[in-house]
C-alpha positions, -999 to +999 in steps of 0.1 A: -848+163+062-852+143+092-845+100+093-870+082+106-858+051+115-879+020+121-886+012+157-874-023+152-847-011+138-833+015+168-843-011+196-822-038+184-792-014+174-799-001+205-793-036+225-767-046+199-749-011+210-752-022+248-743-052+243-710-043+225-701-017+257-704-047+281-684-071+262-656-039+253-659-035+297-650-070+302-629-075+286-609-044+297-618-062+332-619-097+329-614-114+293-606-147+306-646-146+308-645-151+273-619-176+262-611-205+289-575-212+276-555-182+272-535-170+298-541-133+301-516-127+323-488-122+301-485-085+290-491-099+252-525-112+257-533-083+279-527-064+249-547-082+226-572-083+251-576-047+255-572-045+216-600-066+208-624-047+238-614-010+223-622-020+190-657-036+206-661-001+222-658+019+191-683-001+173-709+000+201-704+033+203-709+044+168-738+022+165-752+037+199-744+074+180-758+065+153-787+060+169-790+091+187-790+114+156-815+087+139-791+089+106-801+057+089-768+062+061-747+061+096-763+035+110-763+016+078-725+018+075-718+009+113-741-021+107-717-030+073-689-028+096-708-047+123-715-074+098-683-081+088-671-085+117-693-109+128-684-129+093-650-131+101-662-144+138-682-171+121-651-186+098-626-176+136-654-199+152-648-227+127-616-227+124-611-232+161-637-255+167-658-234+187-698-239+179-711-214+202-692-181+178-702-200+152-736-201+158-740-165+176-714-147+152-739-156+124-768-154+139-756-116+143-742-116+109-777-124+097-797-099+118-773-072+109-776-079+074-814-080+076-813-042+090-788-027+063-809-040+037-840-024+049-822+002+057-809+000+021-847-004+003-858+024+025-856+060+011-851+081+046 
């Protein structure tokens, strides 16, 4: 049987995807474009760093996959994972005072959840 995915659905994977590979590439090559006031200079931060951008690869990249073979079960649980991610950005963004994760960690937290439950309702 083959998915069908909605088209809505595979574009905005599809740019969440991309947009997961440039932030995992910048960070790799500059992630003091991300947060001001850490020094990433020290080979601790660096680590972090290229910590946080692998683990941004991997998720663009199975989204990006998932995609590609137009599995909607597989792109449904890459979105789960997406999500929660993107939760535990929202209460990072609080606790630190920062509006801007805040607001675009849920904002993503939101659109992610409003794809895995169609993809959820929707028998493909």
């Amino acid at each position: 049987m083959i998915n069908s995915l909605p088209k809505w659905i595979m574009v905005v994977s599809g740019l969440i995807s991309l947009l997961g590979l440039f932030v995992g590439i910048s960070l790799y090559v500059s992630p003091g474009t991300f947060i001001d006031n850490v020094d990433f200079s020290s080979t601790g931060s660096r680590y972090l760093a290229y910590m946080w951008a692998a683990r941004q690869i991997a998720i663009a990249a199975i989204i990006g996959f998932s995609i590609v073979r137009k599995s909607a079960v597989m792109l449904r649980i890459s979105l789960i994972a997406y999500c929660l991610m993107n939760i535990q950005d929202v209460g990072i963004g609080i606790w630190q005072g920062d509006n801007g994760l805040s607001i675009g960690a849920a904002v993503f937290s939101l659109l992610s959840a409003l794809m895995i439950v169609v993809l959820s309702k929707k028998d493909l």
